[in-house]
Chimera marker file (.cmm) of the C-alpha trace (Angstrom):
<marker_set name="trace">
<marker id="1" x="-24.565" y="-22.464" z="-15.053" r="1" g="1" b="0" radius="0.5"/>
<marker id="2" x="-24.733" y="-20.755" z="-11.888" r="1" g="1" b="0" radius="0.5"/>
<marker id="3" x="-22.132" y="-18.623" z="-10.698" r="1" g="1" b="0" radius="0.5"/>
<marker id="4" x="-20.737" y="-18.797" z="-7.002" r="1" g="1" b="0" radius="0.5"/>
<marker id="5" x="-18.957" y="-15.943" z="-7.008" r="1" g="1" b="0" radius="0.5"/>
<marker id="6" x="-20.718" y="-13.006" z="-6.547" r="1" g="1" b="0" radius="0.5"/>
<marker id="7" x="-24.244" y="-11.942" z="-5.807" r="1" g="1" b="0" radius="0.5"/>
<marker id="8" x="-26.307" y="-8.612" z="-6.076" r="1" g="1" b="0" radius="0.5"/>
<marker id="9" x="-27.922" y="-7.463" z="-2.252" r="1" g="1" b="0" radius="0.5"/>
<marker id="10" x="-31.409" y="-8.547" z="-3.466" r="1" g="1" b="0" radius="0.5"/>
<marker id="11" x="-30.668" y="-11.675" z="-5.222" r="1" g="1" b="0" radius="0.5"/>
<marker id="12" x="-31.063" y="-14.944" z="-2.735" r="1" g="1" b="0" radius="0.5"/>
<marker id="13" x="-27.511" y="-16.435" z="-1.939" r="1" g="1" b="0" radius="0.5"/>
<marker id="14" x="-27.154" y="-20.206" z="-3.471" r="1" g="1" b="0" radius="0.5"/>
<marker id="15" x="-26.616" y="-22.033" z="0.003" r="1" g="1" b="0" radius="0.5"/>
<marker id="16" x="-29.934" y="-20.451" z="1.748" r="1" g="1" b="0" radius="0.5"/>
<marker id="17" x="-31.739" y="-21.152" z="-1.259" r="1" g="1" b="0" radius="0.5"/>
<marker id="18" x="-33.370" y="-24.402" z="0.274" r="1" g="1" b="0" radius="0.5"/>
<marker id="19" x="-34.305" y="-22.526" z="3.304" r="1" g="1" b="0" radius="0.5"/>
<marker id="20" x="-36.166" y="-19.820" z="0.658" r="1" g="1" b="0" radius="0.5"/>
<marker id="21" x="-38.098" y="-22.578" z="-1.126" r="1" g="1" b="0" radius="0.5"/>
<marker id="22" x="-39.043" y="-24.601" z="2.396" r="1" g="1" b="0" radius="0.5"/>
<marker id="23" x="-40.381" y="-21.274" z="3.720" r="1" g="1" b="0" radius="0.5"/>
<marker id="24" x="-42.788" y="-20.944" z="0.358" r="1" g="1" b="0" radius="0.5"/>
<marker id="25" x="-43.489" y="-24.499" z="0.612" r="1" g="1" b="0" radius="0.5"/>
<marker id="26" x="-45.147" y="-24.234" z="4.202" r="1" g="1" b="0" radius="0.5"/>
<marker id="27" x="-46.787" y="-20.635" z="3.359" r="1" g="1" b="0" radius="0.5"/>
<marker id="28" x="-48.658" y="-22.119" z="0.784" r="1" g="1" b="0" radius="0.5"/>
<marker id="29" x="-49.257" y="-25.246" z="2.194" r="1" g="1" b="0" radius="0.5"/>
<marker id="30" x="-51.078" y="-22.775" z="5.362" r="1" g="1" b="0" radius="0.5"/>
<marker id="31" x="-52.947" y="-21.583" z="2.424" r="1" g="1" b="0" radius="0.5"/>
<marker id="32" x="-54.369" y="-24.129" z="0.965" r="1" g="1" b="0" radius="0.5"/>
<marker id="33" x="-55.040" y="-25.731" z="4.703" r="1" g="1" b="0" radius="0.5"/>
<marker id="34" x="-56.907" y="-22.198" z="5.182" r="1" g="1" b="0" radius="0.5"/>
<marker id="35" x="-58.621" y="-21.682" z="1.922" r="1" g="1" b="0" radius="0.5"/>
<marker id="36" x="-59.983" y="-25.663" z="2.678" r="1" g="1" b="0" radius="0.5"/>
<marker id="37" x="-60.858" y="-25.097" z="6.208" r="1" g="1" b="0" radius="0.5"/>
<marker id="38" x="-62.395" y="-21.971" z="5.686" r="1" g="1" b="0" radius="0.5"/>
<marker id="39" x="-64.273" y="-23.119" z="2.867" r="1" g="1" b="0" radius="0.5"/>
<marker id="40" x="-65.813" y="-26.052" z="5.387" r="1" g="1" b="0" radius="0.5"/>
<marker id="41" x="-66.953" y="-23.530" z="8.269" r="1" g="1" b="0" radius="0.5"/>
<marker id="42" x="-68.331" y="-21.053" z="5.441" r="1" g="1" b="0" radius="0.5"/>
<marker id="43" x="-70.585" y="-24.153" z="3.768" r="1" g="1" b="0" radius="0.5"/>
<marker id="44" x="-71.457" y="-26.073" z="6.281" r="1" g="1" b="0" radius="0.5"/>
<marker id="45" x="-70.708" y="-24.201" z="9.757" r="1" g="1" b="0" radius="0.5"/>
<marker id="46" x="-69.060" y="-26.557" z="11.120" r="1" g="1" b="0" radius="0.5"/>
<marker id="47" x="-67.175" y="-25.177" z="13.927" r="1" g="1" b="0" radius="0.5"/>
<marker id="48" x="-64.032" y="-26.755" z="14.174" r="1" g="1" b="0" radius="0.5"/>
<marker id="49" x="-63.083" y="-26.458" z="10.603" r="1" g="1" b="0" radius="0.5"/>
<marker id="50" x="-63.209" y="-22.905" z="11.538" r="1" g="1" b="0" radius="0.5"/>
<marker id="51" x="-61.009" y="-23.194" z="14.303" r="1" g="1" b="0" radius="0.5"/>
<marker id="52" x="-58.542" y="-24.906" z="12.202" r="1" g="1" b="0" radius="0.5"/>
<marker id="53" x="-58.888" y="-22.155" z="9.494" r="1" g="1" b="0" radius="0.5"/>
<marker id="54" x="-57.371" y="-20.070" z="12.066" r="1" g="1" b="0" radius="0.5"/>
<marker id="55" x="-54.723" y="-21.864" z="13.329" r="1" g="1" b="0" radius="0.5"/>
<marker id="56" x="-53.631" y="-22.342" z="9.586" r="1" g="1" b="0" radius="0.5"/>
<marker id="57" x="-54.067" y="-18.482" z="9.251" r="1" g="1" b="0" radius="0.5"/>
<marker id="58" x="-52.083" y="-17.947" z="12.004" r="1" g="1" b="0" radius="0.5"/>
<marker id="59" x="-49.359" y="-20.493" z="11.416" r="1" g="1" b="0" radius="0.5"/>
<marker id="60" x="-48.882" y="-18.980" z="7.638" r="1" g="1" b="0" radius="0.5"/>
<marker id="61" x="-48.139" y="-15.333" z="9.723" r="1" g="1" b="0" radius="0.5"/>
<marker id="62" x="-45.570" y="-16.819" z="11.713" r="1" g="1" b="0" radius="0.5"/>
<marker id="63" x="-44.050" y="-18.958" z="8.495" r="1" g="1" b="0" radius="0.5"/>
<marker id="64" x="-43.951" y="-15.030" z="6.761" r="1" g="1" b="0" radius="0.5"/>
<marker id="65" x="-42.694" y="-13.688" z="9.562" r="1" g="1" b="0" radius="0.5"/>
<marker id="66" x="-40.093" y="-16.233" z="10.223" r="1" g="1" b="0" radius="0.5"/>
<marker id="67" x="-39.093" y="-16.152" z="6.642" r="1" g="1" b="0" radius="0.5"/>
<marker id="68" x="-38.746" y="-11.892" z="6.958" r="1" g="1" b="0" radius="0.5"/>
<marker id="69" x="-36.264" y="-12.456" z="10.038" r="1" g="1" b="0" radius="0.5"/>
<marker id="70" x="-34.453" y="-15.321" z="8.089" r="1" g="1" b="0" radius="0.5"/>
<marker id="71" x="-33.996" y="-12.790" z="5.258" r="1" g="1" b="0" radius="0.5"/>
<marker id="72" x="-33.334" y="-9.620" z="6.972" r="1" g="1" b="0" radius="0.5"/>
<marker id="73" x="-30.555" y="-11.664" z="9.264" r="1" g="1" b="0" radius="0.5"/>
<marker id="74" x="-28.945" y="-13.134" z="6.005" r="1" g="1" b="0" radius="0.5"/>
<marker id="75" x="-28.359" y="-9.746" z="4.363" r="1" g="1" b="0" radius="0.5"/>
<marker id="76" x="-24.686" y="-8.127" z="4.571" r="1" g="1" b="0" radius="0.5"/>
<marker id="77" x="-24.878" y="-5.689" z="6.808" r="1" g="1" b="0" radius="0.5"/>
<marker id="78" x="-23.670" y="-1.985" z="5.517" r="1" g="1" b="0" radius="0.5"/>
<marker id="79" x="-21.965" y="0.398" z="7.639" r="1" g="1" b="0" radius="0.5"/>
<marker id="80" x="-23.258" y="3.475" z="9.221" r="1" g="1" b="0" radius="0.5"/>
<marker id="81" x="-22.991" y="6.553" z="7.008" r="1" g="1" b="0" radius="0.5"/>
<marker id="82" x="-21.366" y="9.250" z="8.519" r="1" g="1" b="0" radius="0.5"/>
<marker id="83" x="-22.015" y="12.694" z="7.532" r="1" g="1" b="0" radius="0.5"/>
<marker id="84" x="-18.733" y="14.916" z="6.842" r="1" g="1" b="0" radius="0.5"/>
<marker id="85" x="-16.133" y="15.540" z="9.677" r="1" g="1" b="0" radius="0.5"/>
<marker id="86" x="-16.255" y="19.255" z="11.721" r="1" g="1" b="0" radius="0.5"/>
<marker id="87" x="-14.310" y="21.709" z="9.780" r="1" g="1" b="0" radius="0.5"/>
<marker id="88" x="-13.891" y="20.131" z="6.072" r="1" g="1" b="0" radius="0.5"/>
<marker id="89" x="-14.925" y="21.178" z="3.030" r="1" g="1" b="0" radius="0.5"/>
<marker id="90" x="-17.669" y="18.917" z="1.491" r="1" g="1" b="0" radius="0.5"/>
<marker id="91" x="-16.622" y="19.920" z="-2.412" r="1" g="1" b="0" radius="0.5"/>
<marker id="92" x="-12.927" y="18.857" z="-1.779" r="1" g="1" b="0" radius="0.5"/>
<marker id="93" x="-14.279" y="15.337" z="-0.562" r="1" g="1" b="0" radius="0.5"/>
<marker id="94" x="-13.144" y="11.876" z="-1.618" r="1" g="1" b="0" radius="0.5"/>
<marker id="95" x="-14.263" y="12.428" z="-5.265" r="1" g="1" b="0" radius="0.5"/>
<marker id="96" x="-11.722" y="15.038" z="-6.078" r="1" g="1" b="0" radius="0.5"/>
<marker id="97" x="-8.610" y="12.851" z="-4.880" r="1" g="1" b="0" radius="0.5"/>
<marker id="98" x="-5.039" y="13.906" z="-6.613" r="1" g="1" b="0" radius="0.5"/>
<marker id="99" x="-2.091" y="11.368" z="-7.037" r="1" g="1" b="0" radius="0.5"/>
<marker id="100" x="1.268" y="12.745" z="-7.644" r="1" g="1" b="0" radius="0.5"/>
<marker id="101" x="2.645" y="9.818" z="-8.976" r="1" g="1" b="0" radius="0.5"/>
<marker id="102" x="4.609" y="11.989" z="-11.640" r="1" g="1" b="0" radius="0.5"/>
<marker id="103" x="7.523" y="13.999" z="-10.436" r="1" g="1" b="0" radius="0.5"/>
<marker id="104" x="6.435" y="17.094" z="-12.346" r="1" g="1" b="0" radius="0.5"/>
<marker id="105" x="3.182" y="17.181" z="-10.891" r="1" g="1" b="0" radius="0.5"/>
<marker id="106" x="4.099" y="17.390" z="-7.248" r="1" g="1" b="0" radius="0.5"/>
<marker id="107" x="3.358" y="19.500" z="-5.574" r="1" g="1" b="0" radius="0.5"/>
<marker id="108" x="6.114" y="22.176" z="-4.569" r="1" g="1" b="0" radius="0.5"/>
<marker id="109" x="6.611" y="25.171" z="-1.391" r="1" g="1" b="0" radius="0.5"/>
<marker id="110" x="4.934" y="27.901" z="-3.803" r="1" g="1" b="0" radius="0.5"/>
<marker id="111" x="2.114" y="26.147" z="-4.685" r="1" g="1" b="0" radius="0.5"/>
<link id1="1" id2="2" r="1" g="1" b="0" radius="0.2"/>
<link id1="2" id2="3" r="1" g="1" b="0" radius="0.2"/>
<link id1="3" id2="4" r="1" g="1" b="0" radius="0.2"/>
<link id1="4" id2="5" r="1" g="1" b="0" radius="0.2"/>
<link id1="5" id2="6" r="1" g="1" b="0" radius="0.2"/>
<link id1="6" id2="7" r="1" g="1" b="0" radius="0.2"/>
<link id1="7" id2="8" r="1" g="1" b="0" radius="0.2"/>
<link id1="8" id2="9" r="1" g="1" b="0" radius="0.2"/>
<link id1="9" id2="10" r="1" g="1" b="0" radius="0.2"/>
<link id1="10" id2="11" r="1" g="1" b="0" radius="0.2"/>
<link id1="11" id2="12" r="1" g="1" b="0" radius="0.2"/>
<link id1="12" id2="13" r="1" g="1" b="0" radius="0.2"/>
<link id1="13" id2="14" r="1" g="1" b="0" radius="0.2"/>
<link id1="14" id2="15" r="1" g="1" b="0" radius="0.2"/>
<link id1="15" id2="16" r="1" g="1" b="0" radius="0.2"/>
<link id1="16" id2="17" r="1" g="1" b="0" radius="0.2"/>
<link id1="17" id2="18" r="1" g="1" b="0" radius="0.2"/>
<link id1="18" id2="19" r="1" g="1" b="0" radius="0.2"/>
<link id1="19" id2="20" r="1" g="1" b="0" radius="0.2"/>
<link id1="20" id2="21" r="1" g="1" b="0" radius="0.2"/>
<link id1="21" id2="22" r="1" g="1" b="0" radius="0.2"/>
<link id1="22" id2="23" r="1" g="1" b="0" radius="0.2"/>
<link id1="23" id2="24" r="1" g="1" b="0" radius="0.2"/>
<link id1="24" id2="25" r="1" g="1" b="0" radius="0.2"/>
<link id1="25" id2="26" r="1" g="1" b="0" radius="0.2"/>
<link id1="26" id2="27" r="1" g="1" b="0" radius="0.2"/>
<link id1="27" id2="28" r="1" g="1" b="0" radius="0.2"/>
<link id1="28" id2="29" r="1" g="1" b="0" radius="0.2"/>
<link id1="29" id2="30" r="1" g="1" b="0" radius="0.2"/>
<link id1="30" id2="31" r="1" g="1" b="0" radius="0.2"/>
<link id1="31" id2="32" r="1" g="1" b="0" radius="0.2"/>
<link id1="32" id2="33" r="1" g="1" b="0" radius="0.2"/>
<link id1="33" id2="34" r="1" g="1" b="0" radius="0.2"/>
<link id1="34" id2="35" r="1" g="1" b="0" radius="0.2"/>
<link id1="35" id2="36" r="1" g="1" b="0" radius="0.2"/>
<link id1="36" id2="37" r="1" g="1" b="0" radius="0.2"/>
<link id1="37" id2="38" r="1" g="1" b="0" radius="0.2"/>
<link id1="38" id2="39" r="1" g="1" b="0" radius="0.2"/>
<link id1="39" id2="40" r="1" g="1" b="0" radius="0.2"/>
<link id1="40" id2="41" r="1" g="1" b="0" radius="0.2"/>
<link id1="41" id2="42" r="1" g="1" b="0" radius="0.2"/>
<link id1="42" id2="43" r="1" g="1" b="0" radius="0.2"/>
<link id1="43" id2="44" r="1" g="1" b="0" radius="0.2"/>
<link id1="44" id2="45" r="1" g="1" b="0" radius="0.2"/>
<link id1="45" id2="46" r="1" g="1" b="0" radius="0.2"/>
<link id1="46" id2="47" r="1" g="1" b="0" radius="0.2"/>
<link id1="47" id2="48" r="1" g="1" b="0" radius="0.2"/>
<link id1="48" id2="49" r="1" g="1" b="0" radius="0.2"/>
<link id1="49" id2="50" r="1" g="1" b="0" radius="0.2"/>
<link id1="50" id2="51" r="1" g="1" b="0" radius="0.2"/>
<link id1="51" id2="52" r="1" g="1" b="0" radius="0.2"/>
<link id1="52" id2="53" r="1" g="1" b="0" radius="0.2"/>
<link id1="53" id2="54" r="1" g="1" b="0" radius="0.2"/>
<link id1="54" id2="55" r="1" g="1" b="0" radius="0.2"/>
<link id1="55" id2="56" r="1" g="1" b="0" radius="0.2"/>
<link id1="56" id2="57" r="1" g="1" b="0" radius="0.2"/>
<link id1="57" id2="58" r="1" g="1" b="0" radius="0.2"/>
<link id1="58" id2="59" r="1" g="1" b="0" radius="0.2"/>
<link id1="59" id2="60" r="1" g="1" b="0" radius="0.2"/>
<link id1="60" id2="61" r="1" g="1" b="0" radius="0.2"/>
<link id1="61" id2="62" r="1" g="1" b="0" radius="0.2"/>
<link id1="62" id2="63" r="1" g="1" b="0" radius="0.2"/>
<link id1="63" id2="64" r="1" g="1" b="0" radius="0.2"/>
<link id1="64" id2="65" r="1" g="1" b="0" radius="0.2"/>
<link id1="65" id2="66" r="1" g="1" b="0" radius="0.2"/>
<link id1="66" id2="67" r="1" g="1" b="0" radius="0.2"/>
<link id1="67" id2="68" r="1" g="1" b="0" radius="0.2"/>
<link id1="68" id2="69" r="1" g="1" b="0" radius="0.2"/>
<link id1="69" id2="70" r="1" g="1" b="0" radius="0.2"/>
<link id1="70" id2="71" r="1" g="1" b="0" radius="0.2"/>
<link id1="71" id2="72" r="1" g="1" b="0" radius="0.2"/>
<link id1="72" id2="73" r="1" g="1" b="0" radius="0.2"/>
<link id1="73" id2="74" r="1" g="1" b="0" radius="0.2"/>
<link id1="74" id2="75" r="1" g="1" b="0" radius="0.2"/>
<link id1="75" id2="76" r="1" g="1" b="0" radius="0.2"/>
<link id1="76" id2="77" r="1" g="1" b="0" radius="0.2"/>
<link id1="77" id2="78" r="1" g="1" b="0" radius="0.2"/>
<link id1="78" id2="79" r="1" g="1" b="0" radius="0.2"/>
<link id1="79" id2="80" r="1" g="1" b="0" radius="0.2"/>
<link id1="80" id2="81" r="1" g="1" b="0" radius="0.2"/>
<link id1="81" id2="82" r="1" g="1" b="0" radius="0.2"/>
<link id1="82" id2="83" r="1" g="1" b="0" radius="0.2"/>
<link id1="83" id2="84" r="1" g="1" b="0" radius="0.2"/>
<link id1="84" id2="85" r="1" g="1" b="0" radius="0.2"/>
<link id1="85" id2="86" r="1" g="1" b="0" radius="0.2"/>
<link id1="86" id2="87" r="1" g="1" b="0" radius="0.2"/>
<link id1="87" id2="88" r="1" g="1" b="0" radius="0.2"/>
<link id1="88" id2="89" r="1" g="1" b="0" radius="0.2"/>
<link id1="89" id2="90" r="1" g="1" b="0" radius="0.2"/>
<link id1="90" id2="91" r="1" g="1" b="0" radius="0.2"/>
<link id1="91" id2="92" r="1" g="1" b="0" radius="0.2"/>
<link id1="92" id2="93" r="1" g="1" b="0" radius="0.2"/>
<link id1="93" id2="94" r="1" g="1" b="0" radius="0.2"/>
<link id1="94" id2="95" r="1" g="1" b="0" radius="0.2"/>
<link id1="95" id2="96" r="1" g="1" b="0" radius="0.2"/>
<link id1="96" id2="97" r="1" g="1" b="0" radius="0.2"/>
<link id1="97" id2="98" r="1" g="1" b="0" radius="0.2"/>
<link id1="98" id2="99" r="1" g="1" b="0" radius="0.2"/>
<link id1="99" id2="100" r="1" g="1" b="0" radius="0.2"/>
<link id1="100" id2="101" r="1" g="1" b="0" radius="0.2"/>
<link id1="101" id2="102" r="1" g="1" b="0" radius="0.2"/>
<link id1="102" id2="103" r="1" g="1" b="0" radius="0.2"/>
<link id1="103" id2="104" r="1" g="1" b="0" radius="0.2"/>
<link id1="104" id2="105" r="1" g="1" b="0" radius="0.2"/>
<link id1="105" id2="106" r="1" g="1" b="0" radius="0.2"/>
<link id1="106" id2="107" r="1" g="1" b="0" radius="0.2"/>
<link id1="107" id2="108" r="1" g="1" b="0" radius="0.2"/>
<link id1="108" id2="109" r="1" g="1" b="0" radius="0.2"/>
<link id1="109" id2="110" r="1" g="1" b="0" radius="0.2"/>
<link id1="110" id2="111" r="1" g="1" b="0" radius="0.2"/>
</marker_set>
């Protein structure tokens, strides 16, 4: 069973998987339109079998290209990084973070 829930960054989400397999359906249907039509104007030099084996090469560019921006424009987007603010100490960032939750441990005017 599939779960819904979550997904890694470079796993394909469930409801754009259609769109995935439709975009690998029409690359390699260029393909195969290519590998025939080029296969025509190689044998028999027949012209516009190689004019067609360009059009199918070109059409199977734009199909790869279409399918980058449909991918790229899918992905969650991640926030800039910022590198550390003027005048703080890198070593005493986020990672060394202390709770006083105890009443012992706060912290006190001498130190």
């Amino acid at each position: 069973m599939i779960a819904l829930t979550s997904t890694s960054s470079w796993e394909v989400p469930v409801k754009s998987y259609a769109v995935h397999l439709l975009f690998h359906a029409l690359t390699l249907l260029c393909g195969a339109a290519l590998g025939l039509a080029g296969t025509l104007w190689w044998a028999t030099g027949n012209v516009p079998a190689g004019w067609a084996a360009f059009a199918a090469l070109l059409l199977g560019i734009a199909v790869l290209v279409l399918q980058w921006r449909h991918i790229t424009a899918s992905a969650p987007r991640s926030r800039p990084t910022r590198g550390p603010r003027p005048g703080t100490r890198p070593e005493l960032g986020a990672t060394a973070v202390q709770r006083y939750d105890d009443p012992a441990g706060a912290p006190t005017r001498r130190g």
